[in-house]
N, CA, C and O atoms as CSV, one atom per row, in Angstrom:
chain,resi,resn,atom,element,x,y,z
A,1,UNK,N,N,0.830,-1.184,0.000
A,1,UNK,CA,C,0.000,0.000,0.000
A,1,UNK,C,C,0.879,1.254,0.000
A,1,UNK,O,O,2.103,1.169,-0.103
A,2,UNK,N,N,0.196,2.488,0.124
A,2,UNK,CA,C,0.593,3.402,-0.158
A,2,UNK,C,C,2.125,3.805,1.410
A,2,UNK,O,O,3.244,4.295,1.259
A,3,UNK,N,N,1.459,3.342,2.648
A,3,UNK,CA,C,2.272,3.561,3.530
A,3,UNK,C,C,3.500,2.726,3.829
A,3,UNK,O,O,4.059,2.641,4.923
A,4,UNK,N,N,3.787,2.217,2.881
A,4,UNK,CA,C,4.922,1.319,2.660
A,4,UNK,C,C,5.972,1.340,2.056
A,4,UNK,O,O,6.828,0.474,1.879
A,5,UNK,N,N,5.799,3.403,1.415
A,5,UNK,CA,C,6.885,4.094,0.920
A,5,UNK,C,C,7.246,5.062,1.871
A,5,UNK,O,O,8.007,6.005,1.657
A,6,UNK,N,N,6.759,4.838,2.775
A,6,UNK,CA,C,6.977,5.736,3.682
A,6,UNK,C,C,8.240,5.901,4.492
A,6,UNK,O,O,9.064,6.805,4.633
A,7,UNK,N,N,8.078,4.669,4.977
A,7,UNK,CA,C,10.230,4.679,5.505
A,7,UNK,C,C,11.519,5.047,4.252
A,7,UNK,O,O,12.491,5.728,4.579
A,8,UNK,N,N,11.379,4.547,2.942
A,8,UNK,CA,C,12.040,4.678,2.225
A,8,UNK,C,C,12.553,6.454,1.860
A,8,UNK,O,O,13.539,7.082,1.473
A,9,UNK,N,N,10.995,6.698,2.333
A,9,UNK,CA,C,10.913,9.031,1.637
A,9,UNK,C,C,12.083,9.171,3.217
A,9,UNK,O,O,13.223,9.631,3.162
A,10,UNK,N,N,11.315,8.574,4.671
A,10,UNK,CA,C,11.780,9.137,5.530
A,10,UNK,C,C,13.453,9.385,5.423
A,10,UNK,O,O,14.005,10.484,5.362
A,11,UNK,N,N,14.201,7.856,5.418
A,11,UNK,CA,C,15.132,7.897,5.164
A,11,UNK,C,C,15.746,8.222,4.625
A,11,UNK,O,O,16.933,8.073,4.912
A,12,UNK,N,N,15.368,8.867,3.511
A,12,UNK,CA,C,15.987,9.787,2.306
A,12,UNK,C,C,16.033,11.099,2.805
A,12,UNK,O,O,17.001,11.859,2.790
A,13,UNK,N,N,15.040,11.277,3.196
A,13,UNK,CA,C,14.752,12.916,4.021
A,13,UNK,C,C,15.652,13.449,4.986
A,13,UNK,O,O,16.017,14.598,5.234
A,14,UNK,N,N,16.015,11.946,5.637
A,14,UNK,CA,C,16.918,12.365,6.858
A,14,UNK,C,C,18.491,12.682,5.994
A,14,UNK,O,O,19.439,13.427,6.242
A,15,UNK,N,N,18.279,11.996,5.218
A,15,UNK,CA,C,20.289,12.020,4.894
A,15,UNK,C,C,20.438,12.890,4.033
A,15,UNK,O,O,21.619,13.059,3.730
A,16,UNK,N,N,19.399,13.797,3.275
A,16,UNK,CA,C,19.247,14.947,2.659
A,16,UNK,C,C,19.762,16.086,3.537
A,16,UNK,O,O,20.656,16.921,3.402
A,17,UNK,N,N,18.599,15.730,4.765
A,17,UNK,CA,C,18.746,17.131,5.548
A,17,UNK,C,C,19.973,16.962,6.461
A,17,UNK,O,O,20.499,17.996,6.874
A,18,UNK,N,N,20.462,15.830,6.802
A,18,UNK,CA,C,21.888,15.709,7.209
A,18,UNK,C,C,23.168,15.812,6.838
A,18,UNK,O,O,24.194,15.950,7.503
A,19,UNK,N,N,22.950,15.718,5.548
A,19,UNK,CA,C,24.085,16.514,4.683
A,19,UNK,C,C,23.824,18.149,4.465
A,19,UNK,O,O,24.771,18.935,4.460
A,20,UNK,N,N,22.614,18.524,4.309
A,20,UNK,CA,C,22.605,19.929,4.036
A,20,UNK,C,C,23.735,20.639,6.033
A,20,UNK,O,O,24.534,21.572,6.108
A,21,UNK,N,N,23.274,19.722,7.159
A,21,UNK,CA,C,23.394,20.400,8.438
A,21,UNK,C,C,24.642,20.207,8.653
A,21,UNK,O,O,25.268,20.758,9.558
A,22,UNK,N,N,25.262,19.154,7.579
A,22,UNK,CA,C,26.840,19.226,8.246
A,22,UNK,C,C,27.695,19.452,7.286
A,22,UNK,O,O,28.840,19.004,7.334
A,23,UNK,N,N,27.194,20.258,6.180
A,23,UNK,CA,C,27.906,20.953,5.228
A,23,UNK,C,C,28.131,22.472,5.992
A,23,UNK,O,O,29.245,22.919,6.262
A,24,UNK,N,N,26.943,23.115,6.261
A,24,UNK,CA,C,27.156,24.173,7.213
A,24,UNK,C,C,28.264,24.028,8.747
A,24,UNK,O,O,29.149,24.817,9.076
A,25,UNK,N,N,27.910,22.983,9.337
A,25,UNK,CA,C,28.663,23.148,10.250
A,25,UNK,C,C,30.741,23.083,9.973
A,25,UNK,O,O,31.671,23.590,10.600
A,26,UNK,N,N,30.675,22.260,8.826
A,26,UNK,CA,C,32.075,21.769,8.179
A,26,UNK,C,C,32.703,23.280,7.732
A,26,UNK,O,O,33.781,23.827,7.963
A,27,UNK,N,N,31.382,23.717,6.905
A,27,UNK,CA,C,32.157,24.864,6.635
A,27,UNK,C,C,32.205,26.163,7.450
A,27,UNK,O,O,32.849,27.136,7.060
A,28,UNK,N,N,31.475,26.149,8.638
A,28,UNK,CA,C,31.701,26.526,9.539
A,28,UNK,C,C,32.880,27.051,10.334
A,28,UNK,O,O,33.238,28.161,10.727
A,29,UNK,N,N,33.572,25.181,10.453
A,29,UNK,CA,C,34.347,24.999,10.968
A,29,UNK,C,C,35.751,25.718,10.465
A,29,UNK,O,O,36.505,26.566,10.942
A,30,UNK,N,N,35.715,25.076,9.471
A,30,UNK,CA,C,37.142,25.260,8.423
A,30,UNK,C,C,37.200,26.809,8.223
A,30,UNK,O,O,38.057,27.433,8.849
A,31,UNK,N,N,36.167,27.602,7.218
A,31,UNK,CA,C,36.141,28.899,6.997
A,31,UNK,C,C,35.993,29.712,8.428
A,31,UNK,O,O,36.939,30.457,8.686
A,32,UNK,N,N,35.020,29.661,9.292
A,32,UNK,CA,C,34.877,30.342,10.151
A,32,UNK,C,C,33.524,30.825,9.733
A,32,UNK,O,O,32.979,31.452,10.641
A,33,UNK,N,N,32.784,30.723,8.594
A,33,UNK,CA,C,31.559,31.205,8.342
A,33,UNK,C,C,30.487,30.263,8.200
A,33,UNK,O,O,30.776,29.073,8.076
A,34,UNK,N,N,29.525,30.560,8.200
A,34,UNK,CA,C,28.214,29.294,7.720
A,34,UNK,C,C,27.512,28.878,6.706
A,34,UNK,O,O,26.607,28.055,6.568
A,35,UNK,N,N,28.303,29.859,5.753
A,35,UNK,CA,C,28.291,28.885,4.279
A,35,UNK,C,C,29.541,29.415,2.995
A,35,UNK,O,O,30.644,29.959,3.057
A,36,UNK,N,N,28.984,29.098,2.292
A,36,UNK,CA,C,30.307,28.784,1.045
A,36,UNK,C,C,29.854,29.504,-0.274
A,36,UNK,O,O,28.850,29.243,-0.938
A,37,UNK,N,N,30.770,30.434,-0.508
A,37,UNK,CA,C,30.403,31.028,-1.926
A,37,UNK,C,C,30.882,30.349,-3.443
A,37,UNK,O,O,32.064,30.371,-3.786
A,38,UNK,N,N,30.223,29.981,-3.965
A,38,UNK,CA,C,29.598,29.259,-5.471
A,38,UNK,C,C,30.323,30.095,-6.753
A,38,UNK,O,O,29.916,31.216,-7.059
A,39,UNK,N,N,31.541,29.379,-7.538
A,39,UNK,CA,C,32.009,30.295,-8.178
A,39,UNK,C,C,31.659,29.112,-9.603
A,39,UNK,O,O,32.533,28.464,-10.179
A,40,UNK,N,N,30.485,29.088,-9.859
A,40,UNK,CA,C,30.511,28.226,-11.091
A,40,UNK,C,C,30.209,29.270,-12.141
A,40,UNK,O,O,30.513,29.030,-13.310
A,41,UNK,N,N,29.719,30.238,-11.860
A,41,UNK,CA,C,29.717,31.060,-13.438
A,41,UNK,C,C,30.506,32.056,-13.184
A,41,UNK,O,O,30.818,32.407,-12.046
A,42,UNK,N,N,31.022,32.769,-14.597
A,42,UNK,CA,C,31.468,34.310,-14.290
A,42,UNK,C,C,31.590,35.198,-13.550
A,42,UNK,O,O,32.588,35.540,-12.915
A,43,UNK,N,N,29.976,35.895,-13.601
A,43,UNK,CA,C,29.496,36.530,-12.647
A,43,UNK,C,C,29.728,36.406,-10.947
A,43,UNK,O,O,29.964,37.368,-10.217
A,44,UNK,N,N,29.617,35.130,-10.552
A,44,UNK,CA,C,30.046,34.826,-9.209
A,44,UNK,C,C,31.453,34.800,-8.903
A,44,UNK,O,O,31.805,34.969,-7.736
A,45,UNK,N,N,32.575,34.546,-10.118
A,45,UNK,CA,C,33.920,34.314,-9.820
A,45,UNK,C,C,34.361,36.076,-9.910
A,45,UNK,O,O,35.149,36.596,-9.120
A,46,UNK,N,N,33.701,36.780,-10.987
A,46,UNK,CA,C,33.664,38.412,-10.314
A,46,UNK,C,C,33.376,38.945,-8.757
A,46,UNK,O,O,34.070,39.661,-8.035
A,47,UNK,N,N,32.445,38.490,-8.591
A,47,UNK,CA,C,31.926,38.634,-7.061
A,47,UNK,C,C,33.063,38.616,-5.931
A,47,UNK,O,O,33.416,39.453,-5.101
A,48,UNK,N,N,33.534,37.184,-6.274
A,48,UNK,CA,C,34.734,36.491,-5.343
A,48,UNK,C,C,36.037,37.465,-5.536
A,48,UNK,O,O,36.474,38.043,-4.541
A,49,UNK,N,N,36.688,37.658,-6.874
A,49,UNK,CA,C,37.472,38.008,-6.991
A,49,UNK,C,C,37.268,39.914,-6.582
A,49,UNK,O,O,38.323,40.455,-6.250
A,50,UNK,N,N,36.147,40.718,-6.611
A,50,UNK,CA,C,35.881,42.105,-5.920
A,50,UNK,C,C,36.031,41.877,-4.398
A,50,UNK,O,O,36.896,42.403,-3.698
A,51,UNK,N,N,34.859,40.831,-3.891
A,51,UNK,CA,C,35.297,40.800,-2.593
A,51,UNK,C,C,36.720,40.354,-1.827
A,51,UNK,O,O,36.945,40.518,-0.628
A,52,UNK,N,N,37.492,39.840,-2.661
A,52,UNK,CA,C,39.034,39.681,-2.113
A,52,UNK,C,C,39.593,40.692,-1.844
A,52,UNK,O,O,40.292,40.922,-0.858
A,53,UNK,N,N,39.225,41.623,-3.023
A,53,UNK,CA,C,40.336,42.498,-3.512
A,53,UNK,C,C,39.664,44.132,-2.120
A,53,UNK,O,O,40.453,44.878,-1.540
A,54,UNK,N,N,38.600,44.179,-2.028
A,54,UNK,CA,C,37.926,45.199,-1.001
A,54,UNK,C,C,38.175,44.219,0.370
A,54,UNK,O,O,38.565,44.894,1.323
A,55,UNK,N,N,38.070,43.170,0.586
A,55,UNK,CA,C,37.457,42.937,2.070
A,55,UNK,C,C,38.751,42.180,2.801
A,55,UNK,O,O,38.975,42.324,4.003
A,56,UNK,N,N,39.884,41.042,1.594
A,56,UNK,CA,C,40.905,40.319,1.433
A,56,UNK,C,C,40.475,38.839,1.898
A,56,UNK,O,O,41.220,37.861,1.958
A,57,UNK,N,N,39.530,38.878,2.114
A,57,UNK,CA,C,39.071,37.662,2.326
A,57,UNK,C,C,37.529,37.647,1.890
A,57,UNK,O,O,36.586,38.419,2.067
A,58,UNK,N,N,37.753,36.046,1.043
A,58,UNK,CA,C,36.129,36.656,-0.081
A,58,UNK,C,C,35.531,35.621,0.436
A,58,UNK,O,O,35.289,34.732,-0.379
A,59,UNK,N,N,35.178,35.414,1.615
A,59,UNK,CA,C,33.627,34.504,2.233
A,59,UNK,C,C,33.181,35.839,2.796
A,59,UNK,O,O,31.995,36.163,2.854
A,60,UNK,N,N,34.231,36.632,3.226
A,60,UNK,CA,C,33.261,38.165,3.594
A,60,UNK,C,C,32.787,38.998,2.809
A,60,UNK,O,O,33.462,39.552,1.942
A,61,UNK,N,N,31.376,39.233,3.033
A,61,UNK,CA,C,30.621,39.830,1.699
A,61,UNK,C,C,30.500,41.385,1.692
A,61,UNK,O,O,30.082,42.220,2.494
A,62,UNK,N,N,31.047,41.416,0.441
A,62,UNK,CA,C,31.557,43.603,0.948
A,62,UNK,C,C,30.533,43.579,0.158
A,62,UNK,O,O,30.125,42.775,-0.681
A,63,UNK,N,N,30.074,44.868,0.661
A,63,UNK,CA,C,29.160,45.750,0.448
A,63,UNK,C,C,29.379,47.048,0.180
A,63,UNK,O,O,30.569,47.216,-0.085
A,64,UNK,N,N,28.742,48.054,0.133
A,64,UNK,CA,C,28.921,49.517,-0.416
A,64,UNK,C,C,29.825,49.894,0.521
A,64,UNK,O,O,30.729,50.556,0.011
A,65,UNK,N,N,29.959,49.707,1.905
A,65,UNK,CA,C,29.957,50.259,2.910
A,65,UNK,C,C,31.478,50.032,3.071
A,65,UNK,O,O,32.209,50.783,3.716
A,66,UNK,N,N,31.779,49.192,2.578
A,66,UNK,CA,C,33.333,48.739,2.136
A,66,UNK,C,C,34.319,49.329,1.273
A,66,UNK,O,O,35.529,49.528,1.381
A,67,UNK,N,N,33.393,49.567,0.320
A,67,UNK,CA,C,33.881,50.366,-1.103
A,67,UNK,C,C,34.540,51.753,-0.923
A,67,UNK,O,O,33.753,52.694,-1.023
A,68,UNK,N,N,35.970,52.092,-0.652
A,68,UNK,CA,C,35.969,53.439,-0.663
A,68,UNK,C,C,35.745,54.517,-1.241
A,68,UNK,O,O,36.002,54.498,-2.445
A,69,UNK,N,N,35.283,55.642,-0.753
A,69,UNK,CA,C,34.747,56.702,-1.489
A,69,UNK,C,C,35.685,57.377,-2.709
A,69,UNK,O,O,35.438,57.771,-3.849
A,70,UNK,N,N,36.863,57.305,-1.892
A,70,UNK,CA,C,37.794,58.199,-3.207
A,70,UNK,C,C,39.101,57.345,-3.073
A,70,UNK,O,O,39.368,56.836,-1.984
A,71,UNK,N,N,39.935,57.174,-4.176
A,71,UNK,CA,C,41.627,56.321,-4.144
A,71,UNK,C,C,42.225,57.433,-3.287
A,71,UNK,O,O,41.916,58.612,-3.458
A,72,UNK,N,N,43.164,56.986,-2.280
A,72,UNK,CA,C,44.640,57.747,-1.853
A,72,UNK,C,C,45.353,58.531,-2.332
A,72,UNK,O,O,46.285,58.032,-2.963
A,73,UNK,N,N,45.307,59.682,-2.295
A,73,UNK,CA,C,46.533,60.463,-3.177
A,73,UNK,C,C,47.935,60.323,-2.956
A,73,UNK,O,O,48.456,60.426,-1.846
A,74,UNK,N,N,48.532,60.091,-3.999
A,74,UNK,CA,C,50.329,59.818,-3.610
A,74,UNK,C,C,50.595,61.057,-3.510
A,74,UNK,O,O,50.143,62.083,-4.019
A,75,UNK,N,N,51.779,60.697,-2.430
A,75,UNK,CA,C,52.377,61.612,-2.044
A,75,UNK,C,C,53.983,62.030,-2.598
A,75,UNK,O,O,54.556,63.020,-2.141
């Protein structure tokens, strides 16, 4: 019957959501943050490579507030 797929979903459910909880905690661990930035297209490997270059470390997500207003004048 129908309730006889039921352990099969459960068990799937659990090791779904147990990998999603100890991907966070892993990367947690290692980075220091609670998740992981995704450089599979362009656009995101831009992202990564701005936030290095403003913040020096690109799991930290710069924002405007980061961005300086004007370059340094040499002296």
């Amino acid at each position: 019957m129908w309730y006889e797929t039921l352990p099969p979903l459960l068990i799937i459910g659990v090791l779904m959501t147990t990998y999603q909880v100890n991907s966070v905690l892993v990367t947690k661990l290692l980075m220091g943050v609670p998740y992981r930035r995704e450089i599979d297209d362009v656009f995101q490997r831009v992202m990564w490579t701005r936030d290095t270059r403003i913040s020096g470390v690109p799991w930290r997500l710069a924002g405007l507030e980061n961005i300086p207003d004007e370059t340094p004048k040499k002296q």
